[in-house]
C-alpha positions in Angstrom: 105.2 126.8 75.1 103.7 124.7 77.5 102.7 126.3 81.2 103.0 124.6 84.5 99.3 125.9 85.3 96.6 124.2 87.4 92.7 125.4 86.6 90.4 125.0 89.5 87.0 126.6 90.3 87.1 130.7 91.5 87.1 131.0 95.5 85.7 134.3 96.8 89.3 134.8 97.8 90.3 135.2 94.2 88.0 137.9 93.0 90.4 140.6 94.3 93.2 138.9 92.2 90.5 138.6 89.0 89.3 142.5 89.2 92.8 143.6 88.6 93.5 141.2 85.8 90.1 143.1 84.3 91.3 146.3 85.7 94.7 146.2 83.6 92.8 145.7 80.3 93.2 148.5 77.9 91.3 147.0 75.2 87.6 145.8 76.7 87.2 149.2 77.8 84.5 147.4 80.8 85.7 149.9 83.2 86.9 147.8 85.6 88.9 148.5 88.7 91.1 147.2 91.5 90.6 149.8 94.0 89.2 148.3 96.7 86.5 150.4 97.3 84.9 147.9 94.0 85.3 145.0 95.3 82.0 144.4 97.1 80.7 145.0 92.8 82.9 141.7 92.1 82.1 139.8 95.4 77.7 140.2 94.6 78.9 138.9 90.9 81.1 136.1 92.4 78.2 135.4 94.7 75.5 135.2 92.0 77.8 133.1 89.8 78.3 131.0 92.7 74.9 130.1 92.8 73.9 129.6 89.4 73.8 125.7 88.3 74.6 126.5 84.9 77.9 129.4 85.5 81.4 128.3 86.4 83.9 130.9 87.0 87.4 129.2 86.8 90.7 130.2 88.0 94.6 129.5 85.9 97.0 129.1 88.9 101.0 129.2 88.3 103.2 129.0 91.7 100.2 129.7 93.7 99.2 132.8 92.1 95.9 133.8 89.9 97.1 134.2 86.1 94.5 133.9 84.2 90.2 133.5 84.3 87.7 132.6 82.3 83.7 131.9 82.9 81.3 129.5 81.4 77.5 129.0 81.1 75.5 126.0 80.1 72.9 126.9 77.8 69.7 124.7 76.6 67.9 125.6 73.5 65.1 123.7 71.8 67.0 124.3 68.5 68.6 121.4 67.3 66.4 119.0 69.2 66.8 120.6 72.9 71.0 120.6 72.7 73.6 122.3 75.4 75.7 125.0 74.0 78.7 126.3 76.7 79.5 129.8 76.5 82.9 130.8 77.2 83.4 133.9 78.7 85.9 136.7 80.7 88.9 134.7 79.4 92.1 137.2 80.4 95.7 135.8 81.4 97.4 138.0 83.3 99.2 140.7 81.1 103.1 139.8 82.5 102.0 135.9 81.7 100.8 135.9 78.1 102.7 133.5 75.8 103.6 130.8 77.9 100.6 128.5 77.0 97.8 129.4 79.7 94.8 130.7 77.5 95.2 127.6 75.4 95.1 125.5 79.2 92.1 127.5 80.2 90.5 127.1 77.0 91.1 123.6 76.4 89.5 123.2 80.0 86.5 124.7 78.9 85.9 122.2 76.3 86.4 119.6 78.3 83.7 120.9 80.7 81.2 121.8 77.2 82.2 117.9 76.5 81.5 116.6 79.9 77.9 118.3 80.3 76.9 116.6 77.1 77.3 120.5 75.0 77.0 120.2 71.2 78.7 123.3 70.9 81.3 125.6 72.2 81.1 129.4 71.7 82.7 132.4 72.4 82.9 135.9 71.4 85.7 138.4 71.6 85.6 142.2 71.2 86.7 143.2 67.6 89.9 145.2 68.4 91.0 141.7 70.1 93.3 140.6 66.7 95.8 138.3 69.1 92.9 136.8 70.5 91.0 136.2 67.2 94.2 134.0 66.1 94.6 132.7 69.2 91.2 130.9 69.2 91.4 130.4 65.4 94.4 128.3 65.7 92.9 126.4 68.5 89.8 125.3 66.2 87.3 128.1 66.4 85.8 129.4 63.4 83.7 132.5 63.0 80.1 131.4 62.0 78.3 134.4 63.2 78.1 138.0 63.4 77.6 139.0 67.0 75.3 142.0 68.4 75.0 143.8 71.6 73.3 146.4 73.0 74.0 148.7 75.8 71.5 148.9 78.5 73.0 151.3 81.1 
């Protein structure tokens, strides 16, 4: 099902809009909130993203409203000769909105971005209770080729 959905770059307007998208996720467990009490937390992030050259926080818009986020950073390595690798990031569509198309519109944006900043290769990672999500991205072309770690600083 294909979405009437425009993607554009996150305004500092959005953020409030993004933080409850986060908030309503029962599965990340990131505790995130939309009281808005928070939201000078997300407006600091927003700002630091904002200034980054290599992060882009992105917006999915249907009928003038936020549906759906996701983030990416450019990444330079000197493995494989000094390539780009962009790291996707954050991707949520808005609980009431899933299935009509707009995770594989905000994905297939990503690409084009990886594509268009010379990136050899596109990654992502997504929690392990995320089952729709890990056929989601495998039916768009991702395979898994690595076994993620993280760690818990605070």
């Amino acid at each position: 099902m294909t979405s009437n959905v425009d993607i554009r770059p996150a305004e500092r307007g959005d953020v409030a809009a993004i933080a409850a998208m986060f908030a309503q996720d029962t599965l990340g467990g990131h505790g995130d909130s939309a009281d808005p009490a928070d939201l000078p937390d997300y407006l600091a992030a927003f700002d630091a993203i904002a200034a980054s050259p290599n992060d882009s926080l992105f917006v999915a818009v249907r009928d003038g409203e936020v549906v759906g986020t996701f983030q990416t950073t450019l990444i330079t390595s000197l493995t494989e000769r000094g390539s780009s690798s962009l790291i996707i990031k954050a991707v949520h569509t808005r609980s009431d909105m899933r299935g009509h198309g707009i995770g594989q519109v905000m994905i297939n944006h990503a690409i084009e971005q990886g594509r268009a900043k010379g990136a050899r290769l596109v990654q992502l990672m997504s929690n392990a209770t995320r089952h729709d999500a890990h056929r989601f991205y495998a039916r768009l072309g991702f395979g898994q080729s690595h076994l993620g770690f993280t760690m818990k600083l605070c």
